[in-house]
VOGU-3710 file (C-alpha; in Angstrom, 3 decimals, decimal comma):
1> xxxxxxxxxx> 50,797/91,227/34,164  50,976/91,414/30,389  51,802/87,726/30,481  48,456/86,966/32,656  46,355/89,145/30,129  46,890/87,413/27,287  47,826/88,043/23,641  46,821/91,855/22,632  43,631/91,844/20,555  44,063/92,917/16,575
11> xxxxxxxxxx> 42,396/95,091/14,588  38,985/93,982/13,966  37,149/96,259/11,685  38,241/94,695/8,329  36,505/91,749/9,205  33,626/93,553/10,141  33,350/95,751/7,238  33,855/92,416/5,492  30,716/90,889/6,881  28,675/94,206/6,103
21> xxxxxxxxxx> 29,925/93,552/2,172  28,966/89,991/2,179  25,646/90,650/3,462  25,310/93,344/1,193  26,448/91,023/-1,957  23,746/88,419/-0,676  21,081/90,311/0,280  21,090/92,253/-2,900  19,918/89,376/-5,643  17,466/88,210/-3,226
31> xxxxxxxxxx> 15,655/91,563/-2,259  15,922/92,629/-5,252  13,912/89,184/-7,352  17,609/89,131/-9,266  17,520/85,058/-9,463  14,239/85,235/-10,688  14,221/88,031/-13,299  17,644/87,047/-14,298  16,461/83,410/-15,301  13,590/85,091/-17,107
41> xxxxxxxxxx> 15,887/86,991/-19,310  18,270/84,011/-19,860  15,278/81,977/-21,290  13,901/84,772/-23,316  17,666/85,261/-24,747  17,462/81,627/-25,629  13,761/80,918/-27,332  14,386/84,409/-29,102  17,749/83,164/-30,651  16,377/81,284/-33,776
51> xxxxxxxxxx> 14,532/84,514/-34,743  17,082/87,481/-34,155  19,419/87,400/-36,625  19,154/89,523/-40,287  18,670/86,423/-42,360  15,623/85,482/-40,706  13,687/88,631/-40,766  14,500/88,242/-44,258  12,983/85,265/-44,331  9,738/86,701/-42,766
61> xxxxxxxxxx> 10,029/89,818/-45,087  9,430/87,621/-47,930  6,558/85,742/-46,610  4,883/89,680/-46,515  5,867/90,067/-49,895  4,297/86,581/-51,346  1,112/87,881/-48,973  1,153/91,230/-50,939  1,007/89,505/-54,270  -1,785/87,371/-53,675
71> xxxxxxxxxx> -3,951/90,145/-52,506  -3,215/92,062/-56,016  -4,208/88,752/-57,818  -7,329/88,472/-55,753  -7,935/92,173/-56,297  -7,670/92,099/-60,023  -9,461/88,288/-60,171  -12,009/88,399/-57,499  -14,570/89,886/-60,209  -14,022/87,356/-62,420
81> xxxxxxxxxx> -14,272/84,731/-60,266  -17,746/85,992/-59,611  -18,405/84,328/-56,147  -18,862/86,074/-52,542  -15,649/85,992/-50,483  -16,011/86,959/-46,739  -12,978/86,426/-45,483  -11,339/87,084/-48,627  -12,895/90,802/-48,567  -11,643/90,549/-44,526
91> xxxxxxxxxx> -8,049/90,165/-45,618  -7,918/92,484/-48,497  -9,329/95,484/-45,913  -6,829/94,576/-43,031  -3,771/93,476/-45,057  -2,302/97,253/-45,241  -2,902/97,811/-41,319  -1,148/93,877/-40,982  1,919/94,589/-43,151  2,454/97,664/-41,672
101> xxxxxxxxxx> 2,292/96,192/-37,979  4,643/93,251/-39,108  6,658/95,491/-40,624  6,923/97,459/-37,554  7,599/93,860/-35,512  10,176/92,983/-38,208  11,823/96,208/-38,190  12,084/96,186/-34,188  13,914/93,348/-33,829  16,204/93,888/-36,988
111> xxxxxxxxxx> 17,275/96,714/-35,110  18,422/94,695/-32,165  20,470/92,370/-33,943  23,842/93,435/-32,450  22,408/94,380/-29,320  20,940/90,939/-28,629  24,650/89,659/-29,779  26,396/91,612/-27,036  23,248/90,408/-24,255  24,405/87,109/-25,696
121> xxxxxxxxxx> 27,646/87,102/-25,024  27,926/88,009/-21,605  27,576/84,741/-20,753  24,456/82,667/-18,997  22,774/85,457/-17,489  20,938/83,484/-14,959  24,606/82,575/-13,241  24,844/86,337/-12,242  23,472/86,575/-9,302  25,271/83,979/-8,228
131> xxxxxxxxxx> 28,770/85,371/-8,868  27,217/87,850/-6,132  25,629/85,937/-3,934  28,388/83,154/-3,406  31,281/85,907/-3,096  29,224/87,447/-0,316  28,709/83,898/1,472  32,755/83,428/1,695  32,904/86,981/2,645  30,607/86,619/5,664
141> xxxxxxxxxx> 32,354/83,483/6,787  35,979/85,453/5,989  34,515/88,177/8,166  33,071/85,897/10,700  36,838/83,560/10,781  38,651/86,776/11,116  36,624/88,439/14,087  36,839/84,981/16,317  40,890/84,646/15,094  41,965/88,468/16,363
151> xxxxxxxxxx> 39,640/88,039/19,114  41,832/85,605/20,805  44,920/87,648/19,438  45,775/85,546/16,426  46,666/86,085/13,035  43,809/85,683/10,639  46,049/84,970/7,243  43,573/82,467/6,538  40,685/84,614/6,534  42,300/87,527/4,997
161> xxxxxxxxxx> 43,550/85,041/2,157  39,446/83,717/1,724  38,300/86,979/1,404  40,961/88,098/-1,275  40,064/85,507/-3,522  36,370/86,104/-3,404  37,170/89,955/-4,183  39,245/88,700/-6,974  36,119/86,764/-8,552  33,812/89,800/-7,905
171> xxxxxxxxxx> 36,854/91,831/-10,239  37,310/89,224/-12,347  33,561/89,059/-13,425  32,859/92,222/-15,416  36,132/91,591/-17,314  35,870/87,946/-18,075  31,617/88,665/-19,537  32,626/92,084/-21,299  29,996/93,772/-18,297  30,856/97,410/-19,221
181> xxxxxxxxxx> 30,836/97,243/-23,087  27,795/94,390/-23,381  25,493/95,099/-20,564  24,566/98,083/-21,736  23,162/96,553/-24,838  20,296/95,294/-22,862  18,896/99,159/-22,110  19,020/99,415/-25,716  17,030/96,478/-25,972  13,969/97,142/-23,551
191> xxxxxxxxxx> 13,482/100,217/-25,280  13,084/98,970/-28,661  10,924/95,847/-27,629  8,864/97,100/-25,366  6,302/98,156/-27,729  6,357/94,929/-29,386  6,145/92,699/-26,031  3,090/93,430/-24,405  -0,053/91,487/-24,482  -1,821/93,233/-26,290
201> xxxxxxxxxx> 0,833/93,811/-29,144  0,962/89,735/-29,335  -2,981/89,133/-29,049  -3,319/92,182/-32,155  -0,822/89,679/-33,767  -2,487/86,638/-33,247  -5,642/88,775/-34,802  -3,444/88,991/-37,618  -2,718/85,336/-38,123  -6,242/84,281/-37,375
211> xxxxxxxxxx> -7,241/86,674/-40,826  -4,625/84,759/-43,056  -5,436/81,758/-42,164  -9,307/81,953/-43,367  -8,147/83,916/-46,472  -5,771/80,875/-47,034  -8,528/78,794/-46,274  -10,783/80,384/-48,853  -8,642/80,818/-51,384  -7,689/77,057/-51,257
221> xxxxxxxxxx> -11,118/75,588/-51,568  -13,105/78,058/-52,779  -11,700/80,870/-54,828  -9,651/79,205/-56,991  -11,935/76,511/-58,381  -14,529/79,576/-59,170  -11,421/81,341/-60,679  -10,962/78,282/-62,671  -14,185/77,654/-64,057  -14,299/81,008/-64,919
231> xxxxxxxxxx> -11,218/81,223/-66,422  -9,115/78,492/-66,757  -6,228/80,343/-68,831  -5,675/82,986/-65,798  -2,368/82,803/-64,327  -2,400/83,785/-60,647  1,837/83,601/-59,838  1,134/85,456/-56,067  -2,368/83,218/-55,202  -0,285/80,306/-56,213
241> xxxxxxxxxx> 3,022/80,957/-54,664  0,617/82,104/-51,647  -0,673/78,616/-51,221  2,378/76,568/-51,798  4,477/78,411/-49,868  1,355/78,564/-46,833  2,884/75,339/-45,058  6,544/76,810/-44,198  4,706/79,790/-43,678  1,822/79,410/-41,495
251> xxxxxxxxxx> 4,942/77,074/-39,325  7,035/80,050/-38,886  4,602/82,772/-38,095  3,315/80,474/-35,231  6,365/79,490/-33,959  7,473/83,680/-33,512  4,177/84,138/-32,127  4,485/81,657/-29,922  7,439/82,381/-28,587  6,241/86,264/-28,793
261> xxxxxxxxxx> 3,745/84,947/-26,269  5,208/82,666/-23,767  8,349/85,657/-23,127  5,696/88,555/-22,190  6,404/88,007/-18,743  10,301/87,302/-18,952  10,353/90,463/-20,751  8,574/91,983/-18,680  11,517/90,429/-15,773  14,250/91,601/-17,915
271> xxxxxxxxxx> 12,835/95,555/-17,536  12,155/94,615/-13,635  15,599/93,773/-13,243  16,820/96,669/-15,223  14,802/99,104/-13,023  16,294/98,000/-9,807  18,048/101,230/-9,432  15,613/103,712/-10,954  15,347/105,063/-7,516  19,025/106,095/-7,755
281> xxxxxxxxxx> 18,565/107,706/-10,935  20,212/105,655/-13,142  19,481/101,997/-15,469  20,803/98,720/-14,030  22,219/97,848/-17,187  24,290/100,875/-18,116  26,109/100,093/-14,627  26,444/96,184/-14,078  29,707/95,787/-14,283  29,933/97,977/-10,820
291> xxxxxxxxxx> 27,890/95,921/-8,879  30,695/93,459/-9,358  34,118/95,532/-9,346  33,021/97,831/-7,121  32,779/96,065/-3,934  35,164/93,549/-5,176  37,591/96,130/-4,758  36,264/97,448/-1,541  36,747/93,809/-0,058  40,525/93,453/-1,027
301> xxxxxxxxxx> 40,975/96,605/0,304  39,553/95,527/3,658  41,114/92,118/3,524  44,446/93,179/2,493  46,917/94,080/5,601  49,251/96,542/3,701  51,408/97,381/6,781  52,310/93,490/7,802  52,774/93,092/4,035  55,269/96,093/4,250
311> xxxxxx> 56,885/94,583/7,361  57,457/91,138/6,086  60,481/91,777/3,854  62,055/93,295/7,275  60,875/90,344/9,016  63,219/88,244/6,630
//
C-alpha cells in the first residue's frame, strides 16, 4: 500500500513562507515609488557633488565678500559721481537681506559636508531597490521550485541552495554600503536642506542674481565713467575687483542655481522615499540597513533544513 501511494510528501511551509518574502521584497520598491525616488536622489547626489565640499563654499564666500566691497565703494563714491543710479540704489537696499540669505544657503550646505560624504559612499543609490527586488524574484522562484519538488516527495536541495544565496546578498548589502552607519546621514540631510530646496527658496535666489546682474551692468557702463570724469584719481579696489572678477562669478552663481533648480523635485523624492515608513513611526533612513538584513535573515532561516543538515554527518 505504501508502495502504491507514492513517496511521502515533505514539509512545505519554508517554501511558502519563502514566496510570501519574495513578494514582499518585490512588491515593496514598487508600491512604495522606491526606483523612482531612489534615481532622483542618485542624480541630485551627483549634480550637487561639484558644490558640496568646504573649499567651494569658500569659494562662494569670497565672491560675497568682493560684493560687500563694492557696495562700500559705491556708497562712499556714488555722490561724487553725481549721476542717478536705479539699480545701483536697488542693490545697495537689498544687498544686506541677499548676503544674509546666501549666507544662510552657504552655511546649509557647509553643514552637510560629511553627511553628503557618507550618502556618497553608500554606493549608487539608484541600484537599491534592486538588491531588493531581484533577491525577492529568486526567492519566489526558490519558493515556487521547492513547493512543486516536495510535492512529488523530492528533495528540494536545489531550491533551498537558490534561496540561501539570495538571503546571503540581502545580508551582505548593508555591510558591503556601510547601511547602518551612512544611511542615516541622509535624515540629517533633508532636515538641513529642506529650507533651502523649495521653489520658492530658489526663485527668491534667482531674485537675487537678477539684482547683481543690473548693478554689474550699471556699474560697468555707467558709474564708473561718471566716477571717472569726476574724479579720475579715485581708487575704487572693491568696484574694480567687482567687475573683473564678475565673469567667474556670474558662471558660478548660475551654475548652483541651476542646479538648485533642476533638483527641487529629486529632493523633494529623496524626503518621499525617506517618509515611506512615517506611518510606522519611524524615518526610512535611520533603518535601511533592515530592510535588507532583516528578511535576509528570515529567508536563510526558512531555506535552511537544520535537522537534515544535523543528520548528514550520521548519514556518512
Amino acid at each position: 500500500v505504501v508502495a502504491e501511494a507514492g513517496p511521502a510528501p515533505r514539509p512545505r511551509w519554508r517554501f511558502v513562507a519563502l514566496i510570501a518574502l519574495g513578494v514582499l521584497l518585490f512588491a515593496l520598491p514598487v508600491v512604495t515609488g522606491m526606483f523612482t525616488r531612489a534615481a532622483g536622489g542618485q542624480q541630485l547626489l551627483t549634480e550637487f557633488r561639484p558644490y558640496v565640499s568646504s573649499e567651494v563654499i569658500a569659494k562662494f564666500r569670497g565672491y560675497l565678500d568682493t560684493v560687500d566691497a563694492a557696495r562700500a565703494d559705491v556708497q562712499a563714491t556714488q555722490s561724487i559721481a553725481g549721476g542717478h543710479y536705479e539699480r545701483l540704489d536697488t542693490f545697495v537696499a537689498q544687498y544686506p537681506s541677499i548676503r544674509q540669505d546666501m549666507n544662510g544657503l552657504l552655511d546649509a550646505v557647509e553643514g552637510q559636508v560629511g553627511n553628503y560624504g557618507q550618502l556618497r559612499a553608500v554606493g549608487p543609490f539608484d541600484v537599491l531597490p534592486f538588491l531588493l527586488a531581484v533577491p525577492g524574484l529568486v526567492l519566489i522562484g526558490a519558493g515556487v521550485w521547492g513547493l512543486r519538488r516536495t510535492g512529488n516527495g523530492e528533495k528540494a536541495f536545489g531550491a533551498r541552495i537558490l534561496a540561501i544565496l539570495a538571503a546571503a546578498v540581502l545580508i551582505a548589502v548593508p555591510f558591503a554600503d556601510g547601511l547602518f552607519s551612512r544611511a542615516p546621514a541622509g535624515a540629517q540631510l533633508i532636515d538641513a536642506f529642506t529650507p533651502i530646496m523649495t521653489h520658492e527658496r530658489v526663485a527668491a535666489v534667482q531674485r537675487h542674481f537678477v539684482v547683481l546682474v543690473a548693478a554689474e551692468g550699471e556699474l560697468d557702463t555707467q558709474f564708473l565713467g561718471d566716477l571717472r570724469q569726476h574724479d579720475s584719481a579715485r581708487a575704487v579696489p572693491g568696484i574694480d575687483a567687482f567687475v573683473s572678477q564678475w565673469q567667474p562669478m556670474t558662471a558660478d552663481f548660475a551654475s548652483l542655481i541651476g542646479v538648485m533648480a533642476d533638483n527641487v523635485d529629486n529632493f523633494g523624492r529623496v524626503v518621499a522615499l525617506d517618509r515611506i515608513t512615517a506611518p510606522l513611526g519611524f524615518r526610512s533612513f535611520d533603518y535601511f540597513g533592515w530592510f535588507f538584513l532583516v528578511p535576509g535573515v528570515l529567508a536563510a532561516a526558512a531555506a535552511i533544513d537544520v535537522k537534515g543538515a544535523a543528520r548528514w554527518p550520521r548519514k556518512r
